[in-house]
Kinemage of the C-alpha trace (Angstrom):
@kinemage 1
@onewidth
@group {chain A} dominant
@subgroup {mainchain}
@vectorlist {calphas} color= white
{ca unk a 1} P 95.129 -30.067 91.325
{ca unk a 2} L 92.321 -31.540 93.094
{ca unk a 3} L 91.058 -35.205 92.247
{ca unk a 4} L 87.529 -35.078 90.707
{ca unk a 5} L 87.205 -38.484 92.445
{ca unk a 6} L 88.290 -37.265 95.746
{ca unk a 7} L 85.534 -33.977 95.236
{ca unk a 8} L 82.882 -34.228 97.301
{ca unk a 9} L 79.488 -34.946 95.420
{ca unk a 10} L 76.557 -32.273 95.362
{ca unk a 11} L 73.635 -32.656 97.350
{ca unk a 12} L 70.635 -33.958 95.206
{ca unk a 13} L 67.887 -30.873 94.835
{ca unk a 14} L 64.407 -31.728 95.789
{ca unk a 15} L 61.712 -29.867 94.128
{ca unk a 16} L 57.423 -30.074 94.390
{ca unk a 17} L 55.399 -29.027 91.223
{ca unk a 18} L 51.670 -28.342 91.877
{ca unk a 19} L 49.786 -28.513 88.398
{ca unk a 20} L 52.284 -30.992 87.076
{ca unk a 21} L 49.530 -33.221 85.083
{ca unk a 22} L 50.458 -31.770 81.719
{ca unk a 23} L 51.201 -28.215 80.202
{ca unk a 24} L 53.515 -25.752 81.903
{ca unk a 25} L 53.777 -27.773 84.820
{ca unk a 26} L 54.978 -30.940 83.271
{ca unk a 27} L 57.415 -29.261 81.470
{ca unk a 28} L 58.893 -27.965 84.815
{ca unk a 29} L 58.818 -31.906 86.091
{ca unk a 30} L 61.199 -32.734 83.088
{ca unk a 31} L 63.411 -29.945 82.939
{ca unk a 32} L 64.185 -30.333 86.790
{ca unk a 33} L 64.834 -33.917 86.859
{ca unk a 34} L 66.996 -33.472 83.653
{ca unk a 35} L 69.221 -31.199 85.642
{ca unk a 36} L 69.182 -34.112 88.022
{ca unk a 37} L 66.674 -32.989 90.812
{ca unk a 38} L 64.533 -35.343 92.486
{ca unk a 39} L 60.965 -33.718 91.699
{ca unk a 40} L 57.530 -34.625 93.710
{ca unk a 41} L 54.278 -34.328 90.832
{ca unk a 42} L 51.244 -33.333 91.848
{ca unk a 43} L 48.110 -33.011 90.148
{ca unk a 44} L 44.295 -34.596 89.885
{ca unk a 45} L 44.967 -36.967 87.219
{ca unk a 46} L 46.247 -39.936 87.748
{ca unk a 47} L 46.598 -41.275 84.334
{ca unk a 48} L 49.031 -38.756 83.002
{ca unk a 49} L 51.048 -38.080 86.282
{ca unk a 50} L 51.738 -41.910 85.388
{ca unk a 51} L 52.390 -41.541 81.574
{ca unk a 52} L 54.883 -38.393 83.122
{ca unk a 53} L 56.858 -40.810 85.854
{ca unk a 54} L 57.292 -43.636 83.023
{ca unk a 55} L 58.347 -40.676 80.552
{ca unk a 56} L 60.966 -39.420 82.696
{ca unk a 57} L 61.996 -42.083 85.073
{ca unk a 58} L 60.811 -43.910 88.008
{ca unk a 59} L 63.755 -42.556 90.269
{ca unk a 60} L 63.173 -38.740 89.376
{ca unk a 61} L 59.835 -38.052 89.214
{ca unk a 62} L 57.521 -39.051 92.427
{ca unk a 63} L 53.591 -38.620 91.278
{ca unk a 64} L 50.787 -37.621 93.951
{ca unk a 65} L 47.138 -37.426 93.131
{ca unk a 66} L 45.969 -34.382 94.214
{ca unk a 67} L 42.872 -31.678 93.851
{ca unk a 68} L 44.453 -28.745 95.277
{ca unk a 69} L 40.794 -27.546 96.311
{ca unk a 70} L 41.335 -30.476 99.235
{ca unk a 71} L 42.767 -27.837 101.592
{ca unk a 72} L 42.543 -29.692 105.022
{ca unk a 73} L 44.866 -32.364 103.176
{ca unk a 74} L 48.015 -30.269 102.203
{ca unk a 75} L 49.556 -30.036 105.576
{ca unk a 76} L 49.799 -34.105 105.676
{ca unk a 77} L 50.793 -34.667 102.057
{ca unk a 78} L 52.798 -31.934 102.106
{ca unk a 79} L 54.970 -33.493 104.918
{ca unk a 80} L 54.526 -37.134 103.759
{ca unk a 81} L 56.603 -35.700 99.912
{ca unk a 82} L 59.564 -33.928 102.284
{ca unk a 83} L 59.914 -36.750 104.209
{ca unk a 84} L 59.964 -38.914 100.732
{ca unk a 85} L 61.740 -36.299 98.871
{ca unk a 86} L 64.106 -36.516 102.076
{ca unk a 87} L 63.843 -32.503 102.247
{ca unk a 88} L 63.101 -29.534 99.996
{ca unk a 89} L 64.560 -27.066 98.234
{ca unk a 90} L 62.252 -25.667 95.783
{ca unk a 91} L 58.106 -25.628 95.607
{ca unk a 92} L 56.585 -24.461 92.142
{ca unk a 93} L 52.372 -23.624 92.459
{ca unk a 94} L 51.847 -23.936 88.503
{ca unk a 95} L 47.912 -24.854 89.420
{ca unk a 96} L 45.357 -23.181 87.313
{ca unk a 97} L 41.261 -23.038 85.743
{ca unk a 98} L 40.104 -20.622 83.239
{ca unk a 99} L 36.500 -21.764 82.032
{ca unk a 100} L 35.186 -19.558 79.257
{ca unk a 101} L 33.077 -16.687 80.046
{ca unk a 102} L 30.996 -14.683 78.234
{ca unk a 103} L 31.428 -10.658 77.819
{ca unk a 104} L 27.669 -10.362 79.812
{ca unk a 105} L 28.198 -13.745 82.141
{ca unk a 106} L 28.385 -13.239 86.212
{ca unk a 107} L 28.810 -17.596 87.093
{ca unk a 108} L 29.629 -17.327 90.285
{ca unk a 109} L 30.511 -21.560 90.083
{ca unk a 110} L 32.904 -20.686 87.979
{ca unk a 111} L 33.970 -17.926 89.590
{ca unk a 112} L 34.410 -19.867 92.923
{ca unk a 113} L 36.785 -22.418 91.094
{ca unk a 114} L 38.795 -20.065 89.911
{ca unk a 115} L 39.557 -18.569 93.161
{ca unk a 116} L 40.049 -21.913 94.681
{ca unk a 117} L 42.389 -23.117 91.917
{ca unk a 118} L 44.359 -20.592 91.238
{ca unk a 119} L 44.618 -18.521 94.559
{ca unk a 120} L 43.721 -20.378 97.502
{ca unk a 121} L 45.486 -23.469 96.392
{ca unk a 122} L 48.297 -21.913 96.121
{ca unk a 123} L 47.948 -20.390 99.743
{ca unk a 124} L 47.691 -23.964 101.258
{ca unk a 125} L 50.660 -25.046 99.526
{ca unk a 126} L 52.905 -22.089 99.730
{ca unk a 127} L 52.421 -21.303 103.291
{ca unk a 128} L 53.513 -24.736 104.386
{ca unk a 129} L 56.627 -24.329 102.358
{ca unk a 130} L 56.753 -21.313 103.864
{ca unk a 131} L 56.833 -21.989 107.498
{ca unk a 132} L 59.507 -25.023 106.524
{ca unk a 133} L 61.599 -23.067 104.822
{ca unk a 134} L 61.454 -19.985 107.489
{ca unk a 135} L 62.814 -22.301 109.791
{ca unk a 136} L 65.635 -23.413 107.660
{ca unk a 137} L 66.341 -20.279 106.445
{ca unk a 138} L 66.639 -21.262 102.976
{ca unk a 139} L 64.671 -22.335 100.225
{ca unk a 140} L 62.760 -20.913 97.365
{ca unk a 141} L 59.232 -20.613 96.597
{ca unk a 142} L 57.378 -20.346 92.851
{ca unk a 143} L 54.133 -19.138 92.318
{ca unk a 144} L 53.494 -18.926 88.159
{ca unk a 145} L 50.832 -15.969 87.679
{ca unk a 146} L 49.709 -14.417 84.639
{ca unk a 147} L 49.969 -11.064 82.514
{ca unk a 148} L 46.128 -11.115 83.625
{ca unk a 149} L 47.079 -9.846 86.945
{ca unk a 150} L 47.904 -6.464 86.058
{ca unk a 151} L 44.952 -5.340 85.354
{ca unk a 152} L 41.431 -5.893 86.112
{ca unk a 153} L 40.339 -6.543 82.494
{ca unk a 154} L 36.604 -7.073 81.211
{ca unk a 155} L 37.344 -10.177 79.858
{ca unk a 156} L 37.342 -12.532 82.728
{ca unk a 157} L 37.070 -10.118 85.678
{ca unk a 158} L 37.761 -13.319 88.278
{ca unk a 159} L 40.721 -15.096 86.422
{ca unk a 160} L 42.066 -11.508 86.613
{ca unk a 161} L 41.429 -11.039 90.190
{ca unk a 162} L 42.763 -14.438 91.196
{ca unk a 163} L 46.385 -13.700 89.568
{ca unk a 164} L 46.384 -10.448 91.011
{ca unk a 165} L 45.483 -11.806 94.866
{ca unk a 166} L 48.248 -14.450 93.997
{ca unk a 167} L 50.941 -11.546 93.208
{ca unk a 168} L 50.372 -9.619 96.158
{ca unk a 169} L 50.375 -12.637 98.139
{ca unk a 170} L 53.637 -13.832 96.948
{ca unk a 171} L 55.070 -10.024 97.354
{ca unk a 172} L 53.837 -10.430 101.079
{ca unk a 173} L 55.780 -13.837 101.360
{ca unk a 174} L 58.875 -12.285 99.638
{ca unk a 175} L 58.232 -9.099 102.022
{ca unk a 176} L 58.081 -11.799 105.145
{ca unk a 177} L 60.827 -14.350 104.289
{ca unk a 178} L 63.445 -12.728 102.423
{ca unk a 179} L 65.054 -11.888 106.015
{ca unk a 180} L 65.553 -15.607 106.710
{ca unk a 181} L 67.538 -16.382 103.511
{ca unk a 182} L 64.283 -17.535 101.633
{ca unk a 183} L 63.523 -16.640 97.715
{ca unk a 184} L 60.097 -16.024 96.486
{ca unk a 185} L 59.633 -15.614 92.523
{ca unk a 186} L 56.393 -14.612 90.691
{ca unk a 187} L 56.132 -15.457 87.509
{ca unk a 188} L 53.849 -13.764 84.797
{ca unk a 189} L 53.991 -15.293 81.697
{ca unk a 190} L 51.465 -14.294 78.733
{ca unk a 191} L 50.191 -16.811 75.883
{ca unk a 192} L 51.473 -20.021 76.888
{ca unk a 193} L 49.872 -23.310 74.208
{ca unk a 194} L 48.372 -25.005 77.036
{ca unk a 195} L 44.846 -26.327 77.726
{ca unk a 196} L 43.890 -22.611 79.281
{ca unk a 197} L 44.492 -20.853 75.888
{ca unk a 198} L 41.366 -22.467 74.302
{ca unk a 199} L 39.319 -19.886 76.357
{ca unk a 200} L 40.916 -16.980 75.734
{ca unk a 201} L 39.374 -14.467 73.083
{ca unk a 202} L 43.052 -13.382 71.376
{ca unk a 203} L 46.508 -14.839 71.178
{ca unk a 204} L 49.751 -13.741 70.367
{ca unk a 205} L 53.192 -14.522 70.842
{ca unk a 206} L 52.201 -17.600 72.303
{ca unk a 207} L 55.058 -19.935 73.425
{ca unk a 208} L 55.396 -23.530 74.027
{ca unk a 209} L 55.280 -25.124 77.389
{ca unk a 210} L 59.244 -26.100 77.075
{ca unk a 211} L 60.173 -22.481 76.390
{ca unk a 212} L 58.096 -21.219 78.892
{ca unk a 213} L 59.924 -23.606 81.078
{ca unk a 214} L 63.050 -22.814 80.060
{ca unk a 215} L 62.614 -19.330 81.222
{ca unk a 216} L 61.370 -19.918 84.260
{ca unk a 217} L 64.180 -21.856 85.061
{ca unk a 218} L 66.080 -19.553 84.034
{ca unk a 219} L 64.568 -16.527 86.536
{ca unk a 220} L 64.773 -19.136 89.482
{ca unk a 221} L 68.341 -20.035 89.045
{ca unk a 222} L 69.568 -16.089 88.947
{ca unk a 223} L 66.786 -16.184 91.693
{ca unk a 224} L 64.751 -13.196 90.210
{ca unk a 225} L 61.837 -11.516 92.607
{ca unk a 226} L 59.418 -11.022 89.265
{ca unk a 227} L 59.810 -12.498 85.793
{ca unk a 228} L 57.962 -12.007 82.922
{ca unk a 229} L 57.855 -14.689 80.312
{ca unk a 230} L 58.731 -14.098 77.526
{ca unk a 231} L 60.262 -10.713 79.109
{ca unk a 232} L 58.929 -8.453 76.092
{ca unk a 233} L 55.675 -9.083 78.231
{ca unk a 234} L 57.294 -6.470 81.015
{ca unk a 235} L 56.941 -3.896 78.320
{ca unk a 236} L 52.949 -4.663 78.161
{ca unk a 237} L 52.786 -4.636 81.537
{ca unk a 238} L 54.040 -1.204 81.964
{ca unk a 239} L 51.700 0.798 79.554
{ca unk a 240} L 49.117 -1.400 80.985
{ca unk a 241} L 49.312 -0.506 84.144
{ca unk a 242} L 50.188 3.348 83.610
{ca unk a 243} L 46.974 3.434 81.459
{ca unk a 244} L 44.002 5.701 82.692
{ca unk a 245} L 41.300 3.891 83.481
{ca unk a 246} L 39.163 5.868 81.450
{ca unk a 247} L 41.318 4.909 78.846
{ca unk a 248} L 41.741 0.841 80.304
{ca unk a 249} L 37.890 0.483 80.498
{ca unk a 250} L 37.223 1.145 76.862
{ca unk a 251} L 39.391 -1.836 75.900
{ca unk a 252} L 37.600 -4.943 74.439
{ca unk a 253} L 40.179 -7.972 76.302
Protein backbone atom coordinates (compact mmCIF):
# COMPACT_ATOMS: atom_id res chain seq x y z
CA UNK A 1 0.00 0.00 0.00
CA UNK A 2 1.16 3.30 -0.96
CA UNK A 3 2.02 6.05 1.78
CA UNK A 4 -0.47 8.98 1.56
CA UNK A 5 2.57 10.98 2.76
CA UNK A 6 4.84 9.73 0.15
CA UNK A 7 1.71 10.60 -2.71
CA UNK A 8 2.50 13.22 -4.68
CA UNK A 9 0.24 16.40 -4.03
CA UNK A 10 -2.26 17.74 -6.80
CA UNK A 11 -1.56 20.66 -8.70
CA UNK A 12 -3.57 23.73 -7.36
CA UNK A 13 -6.47 24.70 -10.16
CA UNK A 14 -6.51 28.24 -11.24
CA UNK A 15 -9.73 29.62 -12.34
CA UNK A 16 -10.93 33.53 -13.70
CA UNK A 17 -14.63 34.57 -13.06
CA UNK A 18 -15.81 37.59 -15.12
CA UNK A 19 -19.05 39.05 -13.38
CA UNK A 20 -17.86 37.89 -10.01
CA UNK A 21 -19.17 41.18 -8.03
CA UNK A 22 -22.20 39.42 -6.63
CA UNK A 23 -25.01 36.99 -7.94
CA UNK A 24 -24.20 33.95 -10.04
CA UNK A 25 -20.79 34.89 -10.39
CA UNK A 26 -19.86 35.17 -6.79
CA UNK A 27 -21.29 32.10 -6.07
CA UNK A 28 -18.89 30.47 -8.65
CA UNK A 29 -15.83 32.46 -6.70
CA UNK A 30 -16.85 30.50 -3.47
CA UNK A 31 -17.68 27.24 -4.65
CA UNK A 32 -14.24 27.05 -6.58
CA UNK A 33 -12.04 28.15 -3.89
CA UNK A 34 -13.98 25.77 -1.50
CA UNK A 35 -12.89 22.92 -3.67
CA UNK A 36 -9.51 24.50 -3.14
CA UNK A 37 -8.86 26.42 -6.48
CA UNK A 38 -7.06 29.54 -6.55
CA UNK A 39 -9.80 31.87 -8.31
CA UNK A 40 -8.98 35.48 -10.02
CA UNK A 41 -12.49 37.98 -9.42
CA UNK A 42 -13.31 40.28 -11.71
CA UNK A 43 -15.89 42.76 -11.84
CA UNK A 44 -16.59 46.84 -11.74
CA UNK A 45 -17.13 47.12 -8.16
CA UNK A 46 -14.69 47.41 -6.00
CA UNK A 47 -16.47 47.44 -2.78
CA UNK A 48 -17.98 44.02 -2.95
CA UNK A 49 -15.12 42.19 -4.88
CA UNK A 50 -13.51 43.29 -1.39
CA UNK A 51 -16.41 42.23 0.97
CA UNK A 52 -16.02 38.70 -1.46
CA UNK A 53 -11.94 38.30 -0.87
CA UNK A 54 -12.45 38.99 3.06
CA UNK A 55 -15.56 36.49 2.87
CA UNK A 56 -13.66 33.77 1.43
CA UNK A 57 -10.05 34.29 2.13
CA UNK A 58 -7.23 36.42 1.18
CA UNK A 59 -5.18 33.38 -0.29
CA UNK A 60 -8.12 32.06 -2.60
CA UNK A 61 -9.78 34.67 -4.03
CA UNK A 62 -7.60 37.44 -6.08
CA UNK A 63 -10.09 40.61 -6.88
CA UNK A 64 -9.56 42.84 -10.16
CA UNK A 65 -11.58 45.90 -10.92
CA UNK A 66 -12.79 45.61 -14.12
CA UNK A 67 -15.61 47.06 -16.77
CA UNK A 68 -15.52 44.43 -19.25
CA UNK A 69 -16.66 47.19 -21.90
CA UNK A 70 -12.66 48.31 -21.51
CA UNK A 71 -11.75 46.01 -24.43
CA UNK A 72 -8.21 47.35 -25.37
CA UNK A 73 -7.38 46.39 -21.58
CA UNK A 74 -8.13 42.56 -21.46
CA UNK A 75 -5.13 41.37 -23.29
CA UNK A 76 -2.79 43.05 -20.40
CA UNK A 77 -4.92 42.13 -17.39
CA UNK A 78 -5.63 39.10 -18.73
CA UNK A 79 -1.88 38.14 -18.74
CA UNK A 80 -0.97 40.12 -15.57
CA UNK A 81 -3.96 37.31 -13.49
CA UNK A 82 -2.05 34.07 -15.33
CA UNK A 83 1.06 35.23 -14.45
CA UNK A 84 -0.43 35.90 -10.69
CA UNK A 85 -2.63 32.97 -10.80
CA UNK A 86 0.78 31.24 -11.95
CA UNK A 87 -1.33 29.63 -14.97
CA UNK A 88 -4.91 28.73 -15.87
CA UNK A 89 -7.07 26.15 -16.04
CA UNK A 90 -10.51 27.34 -16.20
CA UNK A 91 -12.13 30.96 -17.40
CA UNK A 92 -15.95 31.48 -16.50
CA UNK A 93 -17.64 34.84 -18.61
CA UNK A 94 -20.69 35.12 -16.04
CA UNK A 95 -20.88 39.09 -17.20
CA UNK A 96 -24.30 40.40 -17.84
CA UNK A 97 -27.02 43.82 -18.22
CA UNK A 98 -30.65 43.51 -18.70
CA UNK A 99 -32.23 47.12 -18.25
CA UNK A 100 -36.01 47.03 -18.46
CA UNK A 101 -37.68 47.63 -21.64
CA UNK A 102 -40.88 48.39 -22.56
CA UNK A 103 -43.19 46.11 -25.00
CA UNK A 104 -43.15 49.45 -27.65
CA UNK A 105 -39.36 50.74 -26.58
CA UNK A 106 -36.44 50.68 -29.46
CA UNK A 107 -33.28 52.39 -26.81
CA UNK A 108 -30.69 51.81 -28.77
CA UNK A 109 -28.27 52.97 -25.38
CA UNK A 110 -29.51 50.29 -23.91
CA UNK A 111 -29.37 48.20 -26.55
CA UNK A 112 -25.62 48.98 -27.16
CA UNK A 113 -24.82 47.92 -23.46
CA UNK A 114 -26.28 44.96 -23.74
CA UNK A 115 -24.32 43.86 -26.62
CA UNK A 116 -21.19 45.10 -25.07
CA UNK A 117 -21.84 43.37 -21.74
CA UNK A 118 -23.02 40.40 -22.47
CA UNK A 119 -21.49 39.49 -25.97
CA UNK A 120 -18.55 41.38 -26.80
CA UNK A 121 -17.13 41.16 -23.36
CA UNK A 122 -17.18 37.94 -23.42
CA UNK A 123 -15.33 37.84 -26.90
CA UNK A 124 -12.35 39.85 -25.42
CA UNK A 125 -12.05 37.59 -22.63
CA UNK A 126 -12.69 34.25 -24.15
CA UNK A 127 -10.54 34.61 -27.11
CA UNK A 128 -7.48 35.32 -25.04
CA UNK A 129 -8.16 32.22 -23.07
CA UNK A 130 -8.57 30.84 -26.12
CA UNK A 131 -5.39 31.38 -27.92
CA UNK A 132 -3.57 30.34 -24.33
CA UNK A 133 -5.19 27.45 -23.98
CA UNK A 134 -4.84 26.37 -27.89
CA UNK A 135 -1.36 26.43 -27.29
CA UNK A 136 -1.40 24.28 -24.28
CA UNK A 137 -3.76 22.11 -25.50
CA UNK A 138 -5.80 22.02 -22.51
CA UNK A 139 -8.03 24.02 -20.62
CA UNK A 140 -11.66 24.82 -20.40
CA UNK A 141 -13.65 27.73 -21.23
CA UNK A 142 -17.33 28.93 -19.61
CA UNK A 143 -19.53 31.19 -21.14
CA UNK A 144 -23.06 31.32 -18.85
CA UNK A 145 -25.95 32.26 -21.46
CA UNK A 146 -29.51 32.28 -20.98
CA UNK A 147 -32.84 30.32 -21.92
CA UNK A 148 -33.31 33.83 -23.78
CA UNK A 149 -31.11 32.67 -26.49
CA UNK A 150 -33.31 30.30 -28.06
CA UNK A 151 -35.49 32.33 -29.33
CA UNK A 152 -35.85 35.75 -30.52
CA UNK A 153 -38.67 36.72 -28.10
CA UNK A 154 -40.68 40.16 -28.08
CA UNK A 155 -39.80 40.83 -24.79
CA UNK A 156 -36.34 42.16 -24.95
CA UNK A 157 -35.46 41.52 -28.62
CA UNK A 158 -31.51 42.61 -27.79
CA UNK A 159 -30.94 40.67 -24.43
CA UNK A 160 -32.24 37.84 -26.67
CA UNK A 161 -29.97 38.48 -29.47
CA UNK A 162 -26.91 38.96 -27.29
CA UNK A 163 -27.28 35.28 -25.65
CA UNK A 164 -27.91 33.90 -28.87
CA UNK A 165 -24.54 35.64 -30.64
CA UNK A 166 -22.82 34.35 -27.35
CA UNK A 167 -24.03 30.56 -28.06
CA UNK A 168 -22.99 30.42 -31.48
CA UNK A 169 -19.86 31.97 -30.60
CA UNK A 170 -18.98 29.55 -27.98
CA UNK A 171 -20.20 26.56 -30.49
CA UNK A 172 -17.56 28.14 -32.95
CA UNK A 173 -14.84 28.03 -30.11
CA UNK A 174 -15.90 24.43 -29.15
CA UNK A 175 -16.00 23.72 -33.12
CA UNK A 176 -12.21 25.36 -33.24
CA UNK A 177 -10.53 24.05 -30.04
CA UNK A 178 -11.91 20.84 -29.18
CA UNK A 179 -9.04 19.32 -31.56
CA UNK A 180 -6.34 20.66 -29.21
CA UNK A 181 -7.68 19.01 -26.02
CA UNK A 182 -9.65 22.26 -25.02
CA UNK A 183 -13.41 22.19 -23.40
CA UNK A 184 -15.89 24.83 -24.13
CA UNK A 185 -19.31 24.72 -22.04
CA UNK A 186 -22.40 26.97 -22.60
CA UNK A 187 -24.48 27.33 -20.06
CA UNK A 188 -28.28 28.34 -20.25
CA UNK A 189 -29.79 28.66 -17.15
CA UNK A 190 -33.49 30.19 -16.77
CA UNK A 191 -34.78 32.24 -13.57
CA UNK A 192 -31.84 32.68 -11.54
CA UNK A 193 -32.70 35.40 -8.02
CA UNK A 194 -30.15 37.74 -9.08
CA UNK A 195 -30.16 41.52 -9.69
CA UNK A 196 -31.29 40.77 -13.60
CA UNK A 197 -34.62 39.15 -12.50
CA UNK A 198 -36.08 42.52 -11.33
CA UNK A 199 -36.60 43.30 -15.09
CA UNK A 200 -38.07 40.49 -16.25
CA UNK A 201 -41.99 40.47 -16.83
CA UNK A 202 -42.59 36.58 -15.36
CA UNK A 203 -40.75 34.19 -13.13
CA UNK A 204 -40.81 30.76 -12.38
CA UNK A 205 -38.82 28.12 -11.05
CA UNK A 206 -36.40 30.54 -10.12
CA UNK A 207 -33.28 29.19 -8.29
CA UNK A 208 -30.78 30.61 -6.02
CA UNK A 209 -27.38 31.73 -7.07
CA UNK A 210 -25.71 28.66 -4.94
CA UNK A 211 -27.84 26.10 -6.78
CA UNK A 212 -27.33 27.56 -9.91
CA UNK A 213 -23.73 27.23 -9.04
CA UNK A 214 -23.83 24.02 -7.98
CA UNK A 215 -24.96 22.89 -11.31
CA UNK A 216 -22.75 24.51 -13.21
CA UNK A 217 -20.11 22.99 -11.48
CA UNK A 218 -21.46 20.16 -11.86
CA UNK A 219 -21.69 20.30 -16.06
CA UNK A 220 -17.96 21.57 -16.02
CA UNK A 221 -16.55 18.80 -14.00
CA UNK A 222 -18.31 15.88 -16.34
CA UNK A 223 -17.13 18.61 -18.88
CA UNK A 224 -20.58 18.90 -20.69
CA UNK A 225 -20.67 20.89 -24.31
CA UNK A 226 -24.35 22.52 -23.29
CA UNK A 227 -26.09 22.57 -19.92
CA UNK A 228 -29.21 23.74 -19.02
CA UNK A 229 -29.81 24.86 -15.50
CA UNK A 230 -31.96 23.59 -13.87
CA UNK A 231 -32.02 20.80 -16.79
CA UNK A 232 -36.01 20.68 -16.89
CA UNK A 233 -35.18 24.02 -18.82
CA UNK A 234 -33.87 21.61 -21.93
CA UNK A 235 -37.44 20.50 -22.14
CA UNK A 236 -38.56 24.37 -22.74
CA UNK A 237 -36.04 24.78 -24.96
CA UNK A 238 -37.10 22.12 -27.26
CA UNK A 239 -40.85 23.05 -27.88
CA UNK A 240 -39.48 26.47 -28.04
CA UNK A 241 -37.47 26.14 -30.62
CA UNK A 242 -39.63 23.54 -32.73
CA UNK A 243 -42.46 26.16 -32.42
CA UNK A 244 -43.77 27.83 -35.74
CA UNK A 245 -43.15 31.12 -35.80
CA UNK A 246 -46.52 31.92 -36.58
CA UNK A 247 -47.25 30.25 -33.57
CA UNK A 248 -43.80 31.88 -31.49
CA UNK A 249 -44.82 35.46 -32.56
CA UNK A 250 -48.20 35.45 -30.93
CA UNK A 251 -46.58 34.84 -27.53
CA UNK A 252 -46.67 37.74 -24.97
CA UNK A 253 -42.71 37.02 -23.21
Amino acid sequence: MTSSVNRPLEPQQRAIIVGASSGLGAALVRRLAAQGYRVAAVARREAELAALRESVGRGLVCPYVHDVTEYEQVPLLFDQIVRDLGGLDLIIYVAAVQPPVAPTEYDFAKDRAMLETNLLGAVAWLNQAATRFERSRRGHIVGISSIAGERGRVGSPVYNTSKAGLNTYLEALRNRLSRHGVTVTTIKPGFIDTELLKNAPKTFWVISPDTAAAQTLDAIAHRRQVAFVPPRWQFVGLVVRAMPSAIFRRLNF
